[in-house]
Every structure is written in structure tokens, then in C-alpha cells.
N, C-alpha and C positions, 0 to 999 in steps of 0.2 A: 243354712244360708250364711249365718253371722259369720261362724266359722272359716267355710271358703275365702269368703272378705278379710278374714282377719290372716288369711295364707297368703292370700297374693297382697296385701299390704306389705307384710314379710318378704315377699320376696322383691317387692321391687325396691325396698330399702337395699337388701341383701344387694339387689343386682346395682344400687345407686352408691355402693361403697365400693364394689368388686369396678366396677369402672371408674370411680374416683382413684382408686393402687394404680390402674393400668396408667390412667392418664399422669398421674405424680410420681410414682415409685420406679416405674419401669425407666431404665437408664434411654436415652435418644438413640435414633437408628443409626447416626452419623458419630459416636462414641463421645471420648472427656471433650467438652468444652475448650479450647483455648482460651486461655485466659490473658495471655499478652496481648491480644488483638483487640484496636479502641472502640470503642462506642460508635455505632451507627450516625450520633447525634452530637459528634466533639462541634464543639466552637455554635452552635444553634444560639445561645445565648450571648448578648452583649455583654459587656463587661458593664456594674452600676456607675451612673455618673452622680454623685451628690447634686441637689437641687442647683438652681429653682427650679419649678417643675412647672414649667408650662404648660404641660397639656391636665392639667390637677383643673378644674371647674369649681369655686366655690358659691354656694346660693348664699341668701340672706339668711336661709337658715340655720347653713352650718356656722355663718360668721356669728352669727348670736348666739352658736354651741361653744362657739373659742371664746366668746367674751366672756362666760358663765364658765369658763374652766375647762372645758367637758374636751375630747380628744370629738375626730373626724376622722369616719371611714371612709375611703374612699376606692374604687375597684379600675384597674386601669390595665387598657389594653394594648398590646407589645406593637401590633400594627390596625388598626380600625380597618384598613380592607383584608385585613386577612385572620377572621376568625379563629383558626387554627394555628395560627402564631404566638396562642396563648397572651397571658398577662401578669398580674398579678395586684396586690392593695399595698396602701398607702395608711398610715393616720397621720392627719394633722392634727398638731395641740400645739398651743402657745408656750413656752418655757420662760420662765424667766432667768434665766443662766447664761452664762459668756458660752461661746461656740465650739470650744474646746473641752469645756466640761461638759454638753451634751454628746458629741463624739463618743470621748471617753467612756459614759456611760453605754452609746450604743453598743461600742466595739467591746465592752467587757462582757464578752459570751459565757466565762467561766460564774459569772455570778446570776446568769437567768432563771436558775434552776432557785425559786422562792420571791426572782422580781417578775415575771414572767407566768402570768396563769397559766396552767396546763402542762408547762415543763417538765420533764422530770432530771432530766437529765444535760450538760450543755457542758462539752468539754471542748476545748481547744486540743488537736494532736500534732498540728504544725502552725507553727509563725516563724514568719519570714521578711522578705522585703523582694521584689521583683528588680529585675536587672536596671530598672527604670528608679527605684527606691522607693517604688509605694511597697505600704506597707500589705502583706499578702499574710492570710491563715486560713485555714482549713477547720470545721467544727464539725463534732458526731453532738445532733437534738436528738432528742427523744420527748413527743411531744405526747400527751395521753388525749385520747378523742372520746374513748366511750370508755366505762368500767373496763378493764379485762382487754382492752384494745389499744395500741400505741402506732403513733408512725416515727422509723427511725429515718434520718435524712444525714449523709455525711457532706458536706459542702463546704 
């Protein structure tokens, strides 16, 4: 009887890999991808405005984390009626710095990789200036989540 068990365990692995090749390997019924053609989802996102942030809520408790130094997480969402509009977070901390050398620090992506927990990696492949003269660049993260696991993100 162990035996039997120990066949058809075998084979539904077997059959749990032979359908993982079909579904990954096997090329689409509709042939190569186009690859000049945009994204489903161009323009979905706003473009960021630096603060103030109004819609940011602070308790008495987070304000007695910023007196004590400490940073504030905060999670915020892109529309309140529309759950699926996504979001994203914020930290507030206090700085004691002119508003040009916080910038400066934000915007230097090239040195996250050792100021930044979890980094591994943070390169700039474009900077620019838009037709407008802000300033515009492009970065590939590579961020580490678990051992043996990363999420890369090019933005």
C-alpha cells in the first residue's frame, strides 16, 4: 500500500512540472510578442507633487515619535473611493537640514545601495530635464525581500 502512495505521489509531481513547461515554455498561440506596442496602463499614474501633504493624518502619537527622533510610516491611498486605484507610503521624520540638502540626498539614487536597507542595487540609466526643465531620470532598484529572492523595478 506505502508503495502505491509513494507512485502516485510521483506522479502527480511529474504531472505538476509537465504542466508547469506547458504553461511557461511552450511559446503563445498568437506568436513573438510585439514589443513596440505601449502598455495597457500608460499615463495611470500622476505624476509626484512634492508636499505639503494634506491628506498625511498625524496622531499625538506619531508627533511624539518625531519629537524623539524616530521616522513615521504612514500608508496612503491614490483615491479613498476607489480601492483599486492603489496607493502607496510615506515616512515622516524631522530633519534638521536646509531643503536643498534633503532633496539632494533624496534624489541621489546612485548612493542607496548601503543608505537604504534591503538595496542591493540603485543605478541611474537616464537623467534629463523635461521640455518643462524639471528635472526627469530613470532608475533600475533591486530591492532584496527574502534570502534568495529580489524585486527588480525600473522607474
Amino acid at each position: 500500500m506505502a508503495i502505491d502512495q509513494s507512485y502516485a505521489l510521483a506522479w502527480r509531481r511529474i504531472a505538476v512540472v509537465v504542466l508547469l513547461l506547458i504553461v511557461f515554455v511552450t511559446p503563445n498561440a498568437h506568436g513573438k510578442k510585439n514589443r513596440s506596442t505601449p502598455h495597457p496602463h500608460q499615463g495611470v499614474l500622476k505624476a509626484y507633487e512634492p508636499g505639503p501633504f494634506t491628506n498625511i493624518k498625524l496622531t499625538s502619537a506619531d508627533e511624539k515619535k518625531l519629537a524623539d527622533g524616530q521616522p513615521v510610516m504612514k500608508q496612503t491611498m491614490a483615491d479613498e473611493s476607489d480601492p483599486m486605484a492603489g496607493g502607496g507610503a510615506i515616512c515622516v521624520q524631522d530633519v534638521a537640514a536646509p531643503k536643498a540638502t534633503v532633496w539632494e540626498q533624496i534624489l541621489d539614487m546612485d548612493s542607496y545601495k548601503g543608505k537604504v536597507p534591503k538595496v542591493i542595487s540603485c543605478n541611474n540609466y537616464f537623467t534629463g530635464k523635461t521640455d518643462k526643465g524639471n528635472l526627469r531620470f530613470k532608475t533600475k532598484m533591486v530591492v532584496g525581500v527574502l534570502p534568495g529572492y529580489a524585486v527588480r523595478t525600473d522607474f
